[in-house]
C-alpha positions in Angstrom: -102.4 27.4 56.3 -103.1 23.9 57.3 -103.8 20.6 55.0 -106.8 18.8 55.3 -106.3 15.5 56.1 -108.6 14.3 54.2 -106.9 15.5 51.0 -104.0 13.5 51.9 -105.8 10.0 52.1 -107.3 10.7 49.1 -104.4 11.2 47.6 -103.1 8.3 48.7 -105.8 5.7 47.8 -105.7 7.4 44.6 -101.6 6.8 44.4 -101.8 3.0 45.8 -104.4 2.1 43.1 -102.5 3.7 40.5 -99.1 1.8 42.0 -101.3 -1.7 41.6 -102.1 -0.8 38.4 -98.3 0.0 36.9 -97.0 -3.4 38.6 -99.6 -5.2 37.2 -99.1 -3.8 33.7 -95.2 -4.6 33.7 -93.8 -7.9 32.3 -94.7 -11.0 33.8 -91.7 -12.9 32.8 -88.7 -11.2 35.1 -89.3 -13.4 38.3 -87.7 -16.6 39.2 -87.3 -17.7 35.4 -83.7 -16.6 34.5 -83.0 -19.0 37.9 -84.5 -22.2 36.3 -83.0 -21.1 32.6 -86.7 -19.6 31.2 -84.6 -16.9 30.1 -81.2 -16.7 28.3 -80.6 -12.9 28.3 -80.2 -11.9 32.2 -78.8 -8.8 31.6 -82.0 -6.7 29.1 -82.0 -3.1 28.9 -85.6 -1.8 29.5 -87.4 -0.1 26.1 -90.3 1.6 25.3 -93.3 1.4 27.6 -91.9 -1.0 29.9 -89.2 1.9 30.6 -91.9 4.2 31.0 -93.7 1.6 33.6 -90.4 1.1 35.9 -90.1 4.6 36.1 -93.7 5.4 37.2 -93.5 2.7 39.5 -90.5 4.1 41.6 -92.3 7.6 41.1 -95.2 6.5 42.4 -93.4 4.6 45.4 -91.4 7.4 46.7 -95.0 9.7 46.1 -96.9 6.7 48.0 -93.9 7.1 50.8 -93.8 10.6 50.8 -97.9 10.9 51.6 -97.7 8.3 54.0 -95.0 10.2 55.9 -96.6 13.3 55.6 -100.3 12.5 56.8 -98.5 10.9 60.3 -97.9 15.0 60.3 -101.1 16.0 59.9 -103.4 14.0 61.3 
């Protein structure tokens, strides 16, 4: 049974535009703030949706990864 490749890069362009879309969704205000004192509590545990948004972003990472690895296989 072989893969298409085509299936693969599909699935890919369909992961990296769902990967842009989860970093652009999560909190703008974790960057170089806590450095010039924008932000007194360094240490914040991550609630809610913005949980849910780290964890989809390493999810889709390792996925992106994981397709990109594979389709040097097929093609």
């Amino acid at each position: 049974m072989t893969i298409d490749p085509r299936i693969i890069q599909i699935s890919q362009i369909v992961v990296s535009v769902l990967l842009i879309a989860v970093i652009l969704l999560q909190n703008r205000g974790t960057g170089l703030s806590g450095v010039f004192g924008g932000s007194s509590n360094v240490f914040q545990t991550k609630r809610g949706v913005e949980k849910v948004l780290f964890k989809a972003t390493i999810v889709l990472a390792v996925l992106f990864f994981g397709l990109s690895i594979a389709r040097l296989f097929v093609s």
